[in-house]
C-alpha positions in Angstrom: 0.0 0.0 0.0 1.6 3.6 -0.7 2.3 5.8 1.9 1.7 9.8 2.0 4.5 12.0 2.1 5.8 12.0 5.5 5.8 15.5 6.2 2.0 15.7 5.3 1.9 12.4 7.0 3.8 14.4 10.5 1.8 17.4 10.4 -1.2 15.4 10.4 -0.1 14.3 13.5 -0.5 17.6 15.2 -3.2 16.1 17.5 -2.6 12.6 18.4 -1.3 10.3 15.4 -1.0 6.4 15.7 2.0 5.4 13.3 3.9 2.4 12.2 7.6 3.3 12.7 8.6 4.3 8.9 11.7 6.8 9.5 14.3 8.0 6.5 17.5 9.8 6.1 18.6 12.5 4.4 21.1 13.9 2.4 22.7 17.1 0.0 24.7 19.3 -3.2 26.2 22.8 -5.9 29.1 25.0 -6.5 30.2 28.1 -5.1 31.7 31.6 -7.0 32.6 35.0 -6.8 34.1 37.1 -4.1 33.2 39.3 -0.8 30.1 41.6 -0.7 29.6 44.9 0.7 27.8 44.1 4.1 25.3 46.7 3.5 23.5 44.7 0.3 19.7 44.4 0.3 17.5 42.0 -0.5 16.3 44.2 -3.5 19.8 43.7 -4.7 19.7 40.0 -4.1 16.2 39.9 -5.8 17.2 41.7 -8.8 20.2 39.8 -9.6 18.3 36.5 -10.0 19.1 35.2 -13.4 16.3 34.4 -16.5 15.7 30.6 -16.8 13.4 27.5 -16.7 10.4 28.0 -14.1 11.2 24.8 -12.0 15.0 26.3 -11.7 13.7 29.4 -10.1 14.7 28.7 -6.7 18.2 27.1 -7.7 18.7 31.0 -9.4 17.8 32.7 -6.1 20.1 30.5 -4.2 22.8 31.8 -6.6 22.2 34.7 -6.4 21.7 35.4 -2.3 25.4 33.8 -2.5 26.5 36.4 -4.9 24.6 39.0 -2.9 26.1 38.4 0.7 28.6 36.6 0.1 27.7 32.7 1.1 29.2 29.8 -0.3 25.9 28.0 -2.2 26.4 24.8 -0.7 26.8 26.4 2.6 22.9 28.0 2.3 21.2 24.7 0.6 23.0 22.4 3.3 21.1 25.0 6.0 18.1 25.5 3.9 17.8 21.9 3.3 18.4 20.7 7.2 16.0 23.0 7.8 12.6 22.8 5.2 14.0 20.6 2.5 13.9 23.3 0.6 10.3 23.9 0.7 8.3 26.5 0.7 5.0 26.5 3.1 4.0 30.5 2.0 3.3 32.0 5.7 2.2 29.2 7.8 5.0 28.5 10.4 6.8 25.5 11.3 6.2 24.7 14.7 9.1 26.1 15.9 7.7 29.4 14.5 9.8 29.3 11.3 9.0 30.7 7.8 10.3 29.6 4.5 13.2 27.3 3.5 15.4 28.9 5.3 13.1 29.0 8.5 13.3 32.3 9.4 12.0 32.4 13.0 9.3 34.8 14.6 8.1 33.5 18.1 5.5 35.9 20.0 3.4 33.2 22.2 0.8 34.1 24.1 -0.8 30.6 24.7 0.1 27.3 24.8 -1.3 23.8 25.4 -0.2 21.2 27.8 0.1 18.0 25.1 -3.1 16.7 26.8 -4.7 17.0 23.1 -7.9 18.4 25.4 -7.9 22.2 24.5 -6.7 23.2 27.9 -4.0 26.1 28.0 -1.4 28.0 30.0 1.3 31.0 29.6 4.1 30.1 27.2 7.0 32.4 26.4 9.0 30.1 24.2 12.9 30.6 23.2 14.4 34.2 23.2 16.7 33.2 20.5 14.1 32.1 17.9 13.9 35.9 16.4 15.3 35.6 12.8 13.5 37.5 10.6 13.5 40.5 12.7 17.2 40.6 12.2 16.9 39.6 8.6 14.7 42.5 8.1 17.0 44.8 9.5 19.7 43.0 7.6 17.9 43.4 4.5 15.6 46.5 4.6 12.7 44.1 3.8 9.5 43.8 5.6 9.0 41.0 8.1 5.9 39.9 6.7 7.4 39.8 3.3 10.3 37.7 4.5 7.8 35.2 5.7 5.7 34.8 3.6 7.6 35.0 -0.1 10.3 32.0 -0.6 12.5 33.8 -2.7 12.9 37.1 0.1 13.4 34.7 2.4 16.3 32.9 0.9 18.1 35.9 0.8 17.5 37.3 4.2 18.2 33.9 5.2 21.6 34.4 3.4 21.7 38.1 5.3 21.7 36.7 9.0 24.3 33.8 8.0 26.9 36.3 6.8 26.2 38.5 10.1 26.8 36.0 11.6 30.0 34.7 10.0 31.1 38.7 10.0 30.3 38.4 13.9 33.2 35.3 14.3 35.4 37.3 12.6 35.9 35.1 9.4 36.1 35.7 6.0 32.9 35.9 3.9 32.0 35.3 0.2 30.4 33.3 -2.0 33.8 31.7 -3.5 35.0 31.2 0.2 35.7 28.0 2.0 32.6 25.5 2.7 34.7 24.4 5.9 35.1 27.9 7.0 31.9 28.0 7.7 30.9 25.5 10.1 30.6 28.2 13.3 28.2 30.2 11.9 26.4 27.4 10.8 26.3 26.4 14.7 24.9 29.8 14.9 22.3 30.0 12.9 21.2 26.3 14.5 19.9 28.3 17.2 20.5 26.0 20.0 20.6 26.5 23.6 23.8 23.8 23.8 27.0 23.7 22.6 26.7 19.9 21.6 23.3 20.5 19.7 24.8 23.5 18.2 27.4 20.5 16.8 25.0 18.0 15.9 23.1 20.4 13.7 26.1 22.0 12.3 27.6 18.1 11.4 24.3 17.4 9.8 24.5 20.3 7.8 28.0 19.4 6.3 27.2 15.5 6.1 24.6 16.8 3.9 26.6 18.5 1.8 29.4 16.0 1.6 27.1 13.3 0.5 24.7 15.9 -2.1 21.5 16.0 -2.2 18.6 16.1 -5.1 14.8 16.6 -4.7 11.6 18.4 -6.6 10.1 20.9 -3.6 6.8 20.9 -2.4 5.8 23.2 -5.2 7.5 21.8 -7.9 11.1 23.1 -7.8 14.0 20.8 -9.1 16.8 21.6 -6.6 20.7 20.3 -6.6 22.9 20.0 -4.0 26.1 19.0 -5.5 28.1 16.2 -3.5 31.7 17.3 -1.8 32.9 14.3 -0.2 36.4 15.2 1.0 34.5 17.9 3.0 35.7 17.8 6.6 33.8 19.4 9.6 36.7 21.3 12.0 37.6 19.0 15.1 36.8 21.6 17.3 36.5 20.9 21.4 32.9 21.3 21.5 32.6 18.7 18.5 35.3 16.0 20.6 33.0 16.9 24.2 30.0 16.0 22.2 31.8 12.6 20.9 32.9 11.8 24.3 29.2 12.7 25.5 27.7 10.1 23.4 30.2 7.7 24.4 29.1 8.2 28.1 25.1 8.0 27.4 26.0 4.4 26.0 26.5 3.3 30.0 23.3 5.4 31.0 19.3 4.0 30.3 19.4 6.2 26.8 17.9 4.2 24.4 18.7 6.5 21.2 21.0 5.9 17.9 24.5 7.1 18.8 24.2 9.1 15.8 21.4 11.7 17.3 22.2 14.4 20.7 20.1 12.6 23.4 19.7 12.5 26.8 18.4 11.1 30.1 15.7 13.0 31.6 13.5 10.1 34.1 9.9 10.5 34.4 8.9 10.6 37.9 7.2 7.1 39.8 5.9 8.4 42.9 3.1 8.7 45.2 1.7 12.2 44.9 -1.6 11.9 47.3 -3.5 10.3 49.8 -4.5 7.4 47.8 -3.3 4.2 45.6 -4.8 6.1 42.6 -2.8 9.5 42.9 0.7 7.8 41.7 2.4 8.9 39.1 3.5 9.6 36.1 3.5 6.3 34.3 3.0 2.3 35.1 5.7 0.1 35.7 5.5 -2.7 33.1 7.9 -5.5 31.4 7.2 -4.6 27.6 7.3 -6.6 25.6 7.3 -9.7 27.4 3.9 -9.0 28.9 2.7 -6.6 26.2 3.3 -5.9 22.5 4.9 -2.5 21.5 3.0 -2.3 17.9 2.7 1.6 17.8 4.4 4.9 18.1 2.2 7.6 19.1 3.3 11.2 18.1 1.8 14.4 19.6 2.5 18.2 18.9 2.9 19.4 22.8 1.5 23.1 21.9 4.6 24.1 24.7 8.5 25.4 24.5 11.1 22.7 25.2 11.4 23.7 28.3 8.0 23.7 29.5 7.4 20.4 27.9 10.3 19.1 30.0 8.8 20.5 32.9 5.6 18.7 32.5 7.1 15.3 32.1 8.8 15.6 35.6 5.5 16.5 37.1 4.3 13.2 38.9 0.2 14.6 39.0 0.9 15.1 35.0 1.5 12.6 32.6 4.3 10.7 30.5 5.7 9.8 27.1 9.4 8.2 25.8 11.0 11.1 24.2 10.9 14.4 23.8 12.3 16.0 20.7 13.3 19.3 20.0 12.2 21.3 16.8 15.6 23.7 16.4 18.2 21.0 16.4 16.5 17.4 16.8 17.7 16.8 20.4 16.3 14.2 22.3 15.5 13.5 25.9 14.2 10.1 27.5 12.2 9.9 30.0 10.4 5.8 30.0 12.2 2.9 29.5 10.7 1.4 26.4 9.3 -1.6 28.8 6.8 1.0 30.9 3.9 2.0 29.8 3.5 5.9 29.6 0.3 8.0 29.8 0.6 10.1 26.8 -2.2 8.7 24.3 -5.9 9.1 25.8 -6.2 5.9 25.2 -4.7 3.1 27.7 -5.0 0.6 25.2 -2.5 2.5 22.9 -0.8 3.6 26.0 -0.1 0.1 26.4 1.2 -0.9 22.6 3.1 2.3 22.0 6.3 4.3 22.7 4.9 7.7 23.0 6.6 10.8 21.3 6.3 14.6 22.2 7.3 16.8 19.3 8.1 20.4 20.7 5.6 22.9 19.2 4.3 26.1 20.6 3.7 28.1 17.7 -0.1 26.8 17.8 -1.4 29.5 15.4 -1.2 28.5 11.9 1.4 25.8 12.7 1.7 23.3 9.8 4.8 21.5 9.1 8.8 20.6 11.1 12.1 21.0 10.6 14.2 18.6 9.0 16.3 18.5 11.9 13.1 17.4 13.8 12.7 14.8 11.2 16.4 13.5 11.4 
């Protein structure tokens, strides 16, 4: 039987979904040219240097030409564009991280949030402080926000904007015929995490992308190339060696979590909250799956930051779920052994046939789709 594309298939899933485990990789791919731009170049500029072509090859052009424009290596923008949307374009509905565009331009102003319960009930949610790019790309770029957001081709290049700030920032050399491998800091930066080691993982991803190329027709029909550059090395920097070693460590902890992926150990609690044998919580104590099957994995949208959805799965009176994944960068945390039984469905039947996973999302308004790095 054929299977819906699985980022329609995800954001389904924004309630409660029941899936069969079907996950995939990735991968990415082009050239770059040309030399340093003034720092002061606009959008406009970028907008009106995209070259005449095919209709399909549009988006490849403005690539190009945001390169050109500020002075980013092409492979460096489709390895973040990619890691990011896959090089789609979802107009002006946000990720649920509260990114526009493919290359996620963030805007987070949350007033409300849910409390993954799937019921309708909500409570105060500030969100990250750090997810505010397309206010800088607009000052960047002299372009309005809402444009930024909502037009692929704007976004691209104020996408291309805030990378070369922040490249400029570190102090390293910009432009579009520059080194790949020079870029790999400000490619931590624009990752957005609140960790060192995440900023790593996502900035890895990035260039294993790009080493190993990458070629895909967009959501709306664009053919886009990544061109392969395998002797591409990441720097061996001490943040990427204390992130090795971190994984190495997890392997002798209850993480249950491909070595490949930033994850950590964050327990549920199992504890008497009240007066009675009914008020324990957050989750039963079970011996999966020799006294139940595990046929199901049960994805949610918590409508709550990171942290707050942390916060909830420490809360014995609350409820539980396995993991807890992070829409900037893909980390993980664990809180169940896959052999207990959390309380995460609404159901206890699929409670107790399914590993339960909370997908951070707090932009509720409008909310449609994930990162890649969510994905990975």
């Amino acid at each position: 039987m054929s299977q819906p594309p699985r980022r329609r298939l995800l954001s389904a899933a924004a309630g409660v979904s029941v899936l069969a485990l079907t996950l995939s990789g990735l991968a990415l791919g082009t050239s770059s040219s040309s030399a340093a731009t003034p720092h002061d170049a606009t959008s406009r500029q970028c907008l009106q240097s995209v070259g005449a072509g095919p209709t399909s090859g549009f988006r490849q052009r403005v690539f190009a030409a945001a390169s050109k424009t500020f002075g980013v290596p092409v492979p460096v923008l489709l390895g973040v564009s990619y890691m990011e949307s896959r090089w789609d374009d979802h107009g002006a509905a946000p990720s649920t991280s509260g990114g526009y565009g493919p290359m996620h331009l963030t805007d987070i102003s949350v007033e409300v949030a849910g409390q993954a319960k799937g019921d309708g009930s909500f409570v105060s949610s500030d969100g990250p402080d750090s997810l505010h790019t397309a206010s800088i790309a607009a000052t960047l770029t002299k372009l309005d926000p809402a444009r930024l957001k909502s037009e692929a081709a704007a976004n691209i290049c104020g996408g291309a904007a805030v990378l070369a700030s922040y490249q400029r920032d570190l102090d390293k050399v910009t432009g579009s015929g520059s080194s790949t491998a020079g870029w790999y800091d400000a490619v931590k930066s624009y990752s957005g995490a609140t960790t060192a080691a995440d900023a790593v993982v996502f900035a890895d991803r990035v260039f294993a992308t790009i080493r190993s190329g990458q070629t895909r027709i967009t959501n709306d029909g664009q053919r886009m190339q990544l061109t392969a550059q395998p002797g591409l090395a990441a720097p061996a920097t001490q943040e990427s060696r204390d992130a090795a070693k971190a994984k190495v460590k997890r392997t002798k902890t209850l993480v249950d979590c491909p070595t490949s992926l930033s994850c950590e150990w964050i327990p549920a609690p199992y504890e008497q909250y009240g007066a009675t044998p009914a008020e324990y919580g957050n989750h039963d104590v079970a011996d999966r799956p020799n006294n139940l099957d595990i046929d199901y994995i049960v994805i949610h949208n918590t409508e709550a930051s990171y942290p707050t959805t942390l916060q909830l799965v420490q809360d014995p009176t609350y409820v539980s779920w396995n993991y807890s994944l992070r829409s900037s960068d893909g980390h993980i945390a664990q809180h169940l052994e896959a052999k207990d039984v959390g309380h995460h469905s609404g159901n206890w039947y699929f409670n107790m046939h399914s590993i339960g996973l909370e997908h951070e999302g707090f932009a509720a308004q409008g909310a449609t789709w994930y990162t890649e790095a969510m994905y990975a």
